[in-house]
Structures are given as structure tokens and as C-alpha cells.
BAVEXLO-146783 format. One record per residue (C-alpha): residue number from 1; residue in three letters; x, y, z. Coordinates in steps of 0.1 Angstrom, whole numbers, plus 5000, padded with zeros to 4 digits. Each point is the difference from the previous one (the first is absolute). Layout:
N
 num residuo    X    Y    Z
 NUM     ala    X    Y    Z
...
***
This chain:
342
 num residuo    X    Y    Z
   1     unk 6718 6999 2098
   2     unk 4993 4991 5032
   3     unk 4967 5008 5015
   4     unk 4994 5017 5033
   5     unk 4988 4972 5027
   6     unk 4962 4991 4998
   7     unk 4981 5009 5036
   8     unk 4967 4984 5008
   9     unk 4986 5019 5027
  10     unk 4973 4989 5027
  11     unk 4969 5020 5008
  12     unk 5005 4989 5035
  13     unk 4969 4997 5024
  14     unk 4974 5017 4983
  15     unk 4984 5012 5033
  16     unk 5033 5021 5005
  17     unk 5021 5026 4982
  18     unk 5014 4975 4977
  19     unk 4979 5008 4972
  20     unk 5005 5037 5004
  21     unk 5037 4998 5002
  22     unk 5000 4977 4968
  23     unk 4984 5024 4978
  24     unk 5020 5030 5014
  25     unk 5030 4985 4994
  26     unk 4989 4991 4963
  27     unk 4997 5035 4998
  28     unk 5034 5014 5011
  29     unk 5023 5002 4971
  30     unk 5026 4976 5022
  31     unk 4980 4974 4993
  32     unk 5012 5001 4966
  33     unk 5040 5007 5006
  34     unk 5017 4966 4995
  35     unk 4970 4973 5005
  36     unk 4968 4990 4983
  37     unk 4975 4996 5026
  38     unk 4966 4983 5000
  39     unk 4973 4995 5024
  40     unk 4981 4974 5012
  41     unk 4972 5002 5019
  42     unk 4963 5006 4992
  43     unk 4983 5022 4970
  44     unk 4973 5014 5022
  45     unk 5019 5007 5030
  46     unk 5026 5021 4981
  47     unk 4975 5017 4981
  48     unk 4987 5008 5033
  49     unk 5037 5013 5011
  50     unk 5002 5023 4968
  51     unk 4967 5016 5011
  52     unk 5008 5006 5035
  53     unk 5037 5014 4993
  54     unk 4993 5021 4969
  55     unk 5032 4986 4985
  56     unk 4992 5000 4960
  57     unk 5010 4964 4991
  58     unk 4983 4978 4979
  59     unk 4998 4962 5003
  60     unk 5010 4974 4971
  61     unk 4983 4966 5011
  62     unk 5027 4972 4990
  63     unk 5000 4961 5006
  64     unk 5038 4992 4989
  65     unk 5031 5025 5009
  66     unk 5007 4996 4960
  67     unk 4969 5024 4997
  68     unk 5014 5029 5022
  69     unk 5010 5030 4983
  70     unk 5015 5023 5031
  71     unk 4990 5032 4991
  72     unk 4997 5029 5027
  73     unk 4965 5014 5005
  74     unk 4990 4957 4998
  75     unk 4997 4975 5022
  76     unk 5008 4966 4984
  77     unk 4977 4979 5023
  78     unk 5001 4960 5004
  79     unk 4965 4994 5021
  80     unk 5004 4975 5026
  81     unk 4967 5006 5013
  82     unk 4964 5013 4993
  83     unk 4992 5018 5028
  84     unk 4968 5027 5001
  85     unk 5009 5031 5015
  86     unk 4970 5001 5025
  87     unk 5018 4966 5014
  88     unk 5035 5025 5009
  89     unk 4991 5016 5030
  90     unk 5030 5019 5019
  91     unk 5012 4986 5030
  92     unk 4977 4972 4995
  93     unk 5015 4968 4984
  94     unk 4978 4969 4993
  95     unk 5009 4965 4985
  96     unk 4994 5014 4965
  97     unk 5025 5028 5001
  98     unk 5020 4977 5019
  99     unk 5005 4977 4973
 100     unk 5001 5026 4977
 101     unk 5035 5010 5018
 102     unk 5010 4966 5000
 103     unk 4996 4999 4965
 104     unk 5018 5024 4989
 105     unk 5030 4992 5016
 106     unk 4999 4961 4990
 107     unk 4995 5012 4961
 108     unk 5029 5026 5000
 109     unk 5024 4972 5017
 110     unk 4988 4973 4976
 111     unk 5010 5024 4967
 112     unk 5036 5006 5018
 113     unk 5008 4967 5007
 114     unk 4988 4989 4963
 115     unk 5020 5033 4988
 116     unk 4972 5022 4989
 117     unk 5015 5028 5025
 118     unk 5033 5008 5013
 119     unk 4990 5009 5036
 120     unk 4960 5005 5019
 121     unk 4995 5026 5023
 122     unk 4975 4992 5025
 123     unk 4977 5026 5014
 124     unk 4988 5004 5036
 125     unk 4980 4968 5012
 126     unk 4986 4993 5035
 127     unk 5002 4968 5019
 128     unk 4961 5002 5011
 129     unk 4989 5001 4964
 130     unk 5023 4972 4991
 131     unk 4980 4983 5029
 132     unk 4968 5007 4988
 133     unk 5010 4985 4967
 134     unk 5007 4967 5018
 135     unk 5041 5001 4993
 136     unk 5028 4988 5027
 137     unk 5023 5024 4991
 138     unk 5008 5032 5024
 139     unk 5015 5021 4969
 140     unk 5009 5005 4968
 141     unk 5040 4981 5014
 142     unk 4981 4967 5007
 143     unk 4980 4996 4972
 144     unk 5022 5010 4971
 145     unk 5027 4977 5014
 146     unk 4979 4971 5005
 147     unk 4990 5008 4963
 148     unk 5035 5004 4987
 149     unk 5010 4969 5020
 150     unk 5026 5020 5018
 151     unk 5018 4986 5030
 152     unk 5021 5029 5008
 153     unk 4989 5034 5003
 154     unk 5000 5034 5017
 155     unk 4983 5033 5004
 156     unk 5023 5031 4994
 157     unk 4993 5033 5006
 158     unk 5018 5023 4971
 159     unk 5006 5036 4997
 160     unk 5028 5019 4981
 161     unk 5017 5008 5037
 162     unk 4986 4970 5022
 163     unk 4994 4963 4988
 164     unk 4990 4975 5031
 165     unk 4994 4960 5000
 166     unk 4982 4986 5027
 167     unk 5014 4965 5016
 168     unk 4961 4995 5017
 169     unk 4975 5019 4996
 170     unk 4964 5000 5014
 171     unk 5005 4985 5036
 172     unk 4996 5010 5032
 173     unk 5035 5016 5009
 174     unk 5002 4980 5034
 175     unk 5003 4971 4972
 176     unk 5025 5013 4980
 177     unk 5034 4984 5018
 178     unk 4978 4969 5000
 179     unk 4997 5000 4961
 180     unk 5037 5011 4989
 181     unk 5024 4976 4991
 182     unk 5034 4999 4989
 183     unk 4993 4981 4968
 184     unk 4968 5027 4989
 185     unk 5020 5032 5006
 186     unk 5027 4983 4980
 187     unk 4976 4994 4973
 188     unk 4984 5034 4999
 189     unk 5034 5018 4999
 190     unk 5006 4980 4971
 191     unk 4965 5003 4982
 192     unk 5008 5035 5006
 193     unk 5036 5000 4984
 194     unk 4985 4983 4970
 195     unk 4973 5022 4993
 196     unk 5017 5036 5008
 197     unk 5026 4984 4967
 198     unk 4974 4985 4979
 199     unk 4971 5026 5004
 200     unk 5020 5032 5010
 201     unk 5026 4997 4982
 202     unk 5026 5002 5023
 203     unk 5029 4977 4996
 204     unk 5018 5000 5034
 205     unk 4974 5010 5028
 206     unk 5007 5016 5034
 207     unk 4971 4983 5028
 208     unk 4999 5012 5034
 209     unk 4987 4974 5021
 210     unk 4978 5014 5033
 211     unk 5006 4986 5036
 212     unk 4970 4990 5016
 213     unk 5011 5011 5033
 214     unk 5008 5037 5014
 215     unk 5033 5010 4987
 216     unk 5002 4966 4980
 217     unk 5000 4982 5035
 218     unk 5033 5018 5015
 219     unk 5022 4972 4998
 220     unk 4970 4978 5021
 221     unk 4989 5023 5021
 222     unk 4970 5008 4985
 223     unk 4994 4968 4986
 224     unk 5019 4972 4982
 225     unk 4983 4995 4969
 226     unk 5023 5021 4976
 227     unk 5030 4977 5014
 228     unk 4977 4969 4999
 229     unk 4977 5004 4969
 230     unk 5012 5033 4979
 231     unk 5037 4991 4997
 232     unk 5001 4970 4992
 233     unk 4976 5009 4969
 234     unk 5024 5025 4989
 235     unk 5024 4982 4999
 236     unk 4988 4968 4979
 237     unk 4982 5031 4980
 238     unk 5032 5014 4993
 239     unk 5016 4968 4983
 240     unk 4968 4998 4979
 241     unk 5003 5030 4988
 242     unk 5039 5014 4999
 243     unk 4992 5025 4976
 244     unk 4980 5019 5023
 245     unk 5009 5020 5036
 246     unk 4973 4990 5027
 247     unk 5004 5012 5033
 248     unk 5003 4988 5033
 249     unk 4971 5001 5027
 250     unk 4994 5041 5001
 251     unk 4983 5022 5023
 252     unk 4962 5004 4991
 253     unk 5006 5036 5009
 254     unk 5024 5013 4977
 255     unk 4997 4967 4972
 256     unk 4971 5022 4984
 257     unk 5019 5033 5000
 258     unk 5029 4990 4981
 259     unk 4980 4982 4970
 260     unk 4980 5030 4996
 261     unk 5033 5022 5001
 262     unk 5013 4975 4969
 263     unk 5025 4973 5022
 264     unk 4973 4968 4989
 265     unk 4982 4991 4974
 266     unk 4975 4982 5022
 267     unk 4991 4991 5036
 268     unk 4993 4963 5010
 269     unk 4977 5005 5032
 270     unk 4988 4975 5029
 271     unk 4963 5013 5001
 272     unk 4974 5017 4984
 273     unk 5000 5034 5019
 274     unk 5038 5004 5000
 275     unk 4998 4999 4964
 276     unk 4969 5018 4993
 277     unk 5002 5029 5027
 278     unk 5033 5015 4983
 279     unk 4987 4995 4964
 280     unk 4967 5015 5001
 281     unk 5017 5029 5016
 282     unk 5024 5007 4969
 283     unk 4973 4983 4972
 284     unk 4963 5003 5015
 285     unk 4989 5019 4966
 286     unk 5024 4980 4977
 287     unk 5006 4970 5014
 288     unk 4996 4965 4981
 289     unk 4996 4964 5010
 290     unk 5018 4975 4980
 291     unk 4997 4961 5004
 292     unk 5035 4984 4997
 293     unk 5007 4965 4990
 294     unk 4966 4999 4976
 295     unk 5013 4987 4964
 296     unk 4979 5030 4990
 297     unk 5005 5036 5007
 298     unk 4972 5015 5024
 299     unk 4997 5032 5013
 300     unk 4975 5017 5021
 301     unk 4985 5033 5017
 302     unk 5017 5002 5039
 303     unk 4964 5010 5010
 304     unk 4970 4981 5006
 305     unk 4961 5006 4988
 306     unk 4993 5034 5017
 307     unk 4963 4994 5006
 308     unk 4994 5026 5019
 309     unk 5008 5021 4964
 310     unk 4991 4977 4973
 311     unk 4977 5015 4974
 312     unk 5005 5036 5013
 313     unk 5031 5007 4969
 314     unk 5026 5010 5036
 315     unk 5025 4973 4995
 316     unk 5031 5004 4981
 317     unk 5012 4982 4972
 318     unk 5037 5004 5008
 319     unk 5010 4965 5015
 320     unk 4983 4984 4975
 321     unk 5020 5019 4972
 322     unk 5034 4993 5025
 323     unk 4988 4964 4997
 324     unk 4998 5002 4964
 325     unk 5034 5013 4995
 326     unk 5016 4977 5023
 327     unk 4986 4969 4978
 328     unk 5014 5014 4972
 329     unk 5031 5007 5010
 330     unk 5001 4964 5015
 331     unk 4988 4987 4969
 332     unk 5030 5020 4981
 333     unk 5026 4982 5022
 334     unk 4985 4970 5000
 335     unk 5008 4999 4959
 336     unk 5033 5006 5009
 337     unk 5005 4967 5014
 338     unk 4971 4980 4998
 339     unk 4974 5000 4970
 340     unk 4990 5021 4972
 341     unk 4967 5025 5008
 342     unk 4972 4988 4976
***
């Protein structure tokens, strides 16, 4: 019998919500339905979480996934660090729980990439405590792909009505028609192709592919980068990847509309707000962030480290468990083309 895919689960920053979202979601009986999760993060500072939610869980200490049991009402908990809990102050990271963070998310990449775990999801970090800490990374993208040694990969934005890819991301957006290129929006449709097979399961996608300009540039009126940039991607895209229908240039108004009514199984976008605007409207409470192109599965909260609400048990676990689902569901279709789950 196969099993259900493995999860290892970061606490996230421990100065934010991460930690009460973690044991919250170790609580909710869909934590249970078709994965075996873990956590990894730090004794004290979930202990500390159990106490300030109420949630009745119990933690099992373990220092090998062999040793996890996954049992509801118990938290099987790899430490990554040894944290006090007068050192976690809300809102108030330091190098400590900095590292911490950091920690956690280079251990639970290490066991997928030596196939202790069929998938991490990452919990909310925050760029100033990765700072204080002393890394070079921005995010969670940067430094699990420099870790996985991956050369190609993608943020995507996935709900069950409204999945978005990003061709750049955090730029000024009077630098965005500076940045695109023919060649990396042919890349990214691809990337995206790829993945909505191998990790969605869907054999022939349908990608819409945004305009940059007003009304997809109005045959040049408006601009000339869907005739001069888009196009040409699309096509060379579409003799990549015959098996799948990808769109000319569309209208940034109406693109949106028609994947959420069911037309496309994705939307390719120019910049970060095109892509993020529309989504968060249809998935702000549900929404996931997935990192395409990793040769491990990640998946993430679409929300950041609330400090303004850490510590105060407001913050719902909901994403999280979204995020959960989605990595095992990825992890399902994965085995249907790729590798065995361990």
C-alpha cells in the first residue's frame, strides 16, 4: 500500500503567526485526510503556541522522520532550534529567532531533497529577520532555490478557481518593460506548462497569457510589446509544448474573468500587481503560493507574518491547511509520473 505523502512543515518566523497557525492546523482533522504531516521548528516556542491558542495537542520530540508516528491530538516535532520563549517577542525579531526561521526551512529542504518528505510547506517568514540573521536571501524563493541548485523557477499563485505565474516580480513597475524578454516569458510559459501536467495533474493545459498593455496593446496603439515581446513567446511556446492551448496576448481586463469563469487553467502575467490584484480578490482567505521549477515540492501561506497580531491567537489557520493540501495533491501527481512517495 501506498502511503499518503510525508509533509514537513515550517514553524515560520517565530516572532509572527507562524507558530500559532502550525499548531492550529495540527489540530484540524484535515491535517490528517490524505498526508502525514510533521513540524519543524522549535520545542519551546510550540509549546508556547499550545498555551496561547488552547488547542489540546501534545508534542512528540523526534530526531529522524522514521520516529514519527502521525497521530491527531500530536505533534511529531523535529527541533531545529533551541529557542527560550522569553527570547520570542511579537513583532520583535532578533538574530536568534532569525536564524531560528532560517533553520527551519534549510532542515525541512535538506530531508526532501534526501527523500525523507515528499513536499515542505513553509510558514510565514520576513525579510528583516532573515537580515538580522545575516542571510542574502529576500525570501523563502531565493534561498530554497540556491539550496536546491535550481536554475529555473517561479512563484505561482494557486486556488481551485484562479492559479497565476508571475514573469517578474518585485520591481519597480516603471522597470518592468525594461526586464521582459522574449526568451523569459517563453521560458515561464513553459515552466508553467510543465508543472500544471506534472504537479496538477492535468494532461493538456489551457494558459491565458496577459498583455502588458491596455487592451493587450490595441494592435500598437497602446504599446507594442505584445506584437514585439508576447507573441513571439507564444509562439515558440506553442511548438514546445503542442499538447497544450496557450493563448495569444489578451486583454488584462477580461484575461482574469474568464479563468475564474473555468476558460484557463492558468494565467501567465507581465507583473506582480496584474497578477496578484485579481487573485487575492477571488483567494485572499485560501490562497497558496507554490514555487515552480524546484526538484522538490514547496508550498506556502499567501500571507506574510501578521505582526501586528502574532501571539494574540486572531490569525487563521486556513491557508496553511490550503497549502497543505495543495502539496499533497502535488505530491500525488507527481507519483504519477515522476518517483515513488517515501
Amino acid at each position: 500500500m501506498i502511503q499518503p505523502p510525508l509533509l514537513a512543515l515550517t514553524m515560520g518566523d517565530p516572532c509572527g503567526i507562524g507558530p500559532e497557525l502550525s499548531v492550529k492546523a495540527f489540530h484540524s482533522p484535515r491535517a490528517y485526510q490524505g498526508m502525514r504531516p510533521l513540524l519543524v521548528g522549535d520545542i519551546e516556542v510550540i509549546k508556547k503556541a499550545i498555551e496561547t491558542t488552547g488547542v489540546p495537542l501534545t508534542i512528540r520530540p523526534i530526531q529522524d522522520v522514521n520516529e514519527a508516528q502521525f497521530t491527531p491530538g500530536i505533534v511529531d516535532l523535529l527541533p531545529a532550534s533551541a529557542l527560550s520563549r522569553d527570547e520570542v517577542i511579537p513583532g520583535a525579531p532578533t538574530a536568534r529567532t532569525g536564524q531560528a526561521m532560517i533553520n527551519c526551512i534549510t532542515r525541512s529542504v535538506d530531508l526532501a531533497l534526501d527523500g525523507g518528505c515528499d513536499a515542505i510547506v513553509t510558514g510565514p517568514i520576513h525579510k528583516v529577520a532573515m537580515k538580522l540573521a545575516g542571510s542574502e536571501y529576500h525570501g523563502h524563493t531565493e534561498l530554497i532555490a540556491e539550496r536546491t541548485r535550481a536554475t529555473e523557477f517561479a512563484m505561482m499563485m494557486a486556488g481551485d478557481r484562479l492559479k497565476v505565474v508571475l514573469v517578474t516580480i518585485h520591481i519597480p513597475l516603471s522597470q518592468v518593460v525594461l526586464e521582459l524578454t522574449t526568451p523569459m516569458i517563453k521560458d515561464l510559459i513553459s515552466l508553467t506548462a510543465r508543472s500544471l501536467q506534472e504537479r496538477f495533474g492535468i494532461p493538456a493545459p489551457r494558459i491565458a497569457v496577459a498583455g502588458l498593455n491596455p487592451h493587450a496593446g490595441e494592435e500598437g496603439l497602446f504599446g507594442d510589446e505584445e506584437s514585439r515581446l508576447i507573441a513571439p513567446a507564444v509562439m515558440q511556446a506553442r511548438a514546445m509544448h503542442p499538447d497544450c492551448t496557450i493563448s495569444d496576448p489578451m486583454p488584462p481586463d477580461t484575461v482574469f474573468f474568464k479563468a475564474v469563469e473555468g476558460h484557463f487553467d492558468a494565467v501567465v502575467c507581465m507583473y506582480h500587481d496584474q497578477g496578484l490584484i485579481p487573485f487575492k480578490m477571488v483567494h485572499f482567505h485560501d490562497g497558496v503560493n507554490t514555487t515552480l521549477g524546484l526538484p522538490i515540492i514547496r508550498t506556502s501561506v499567501d500571507h506574510g507574518t501578521a505582526y501586528d497580531i502574532a501571539w494574540q491567537n486572531i490569525a487563521s489557520e486556513n491557508s496553511l491547511l490550503c497549502a497543505m493540501e495543495m502539496a499533497a495533491k502535488q505530491a500525488c501527481n507527481r507519483l504519477k509520473t515522476n518517483r515513488p512517495l517515501k
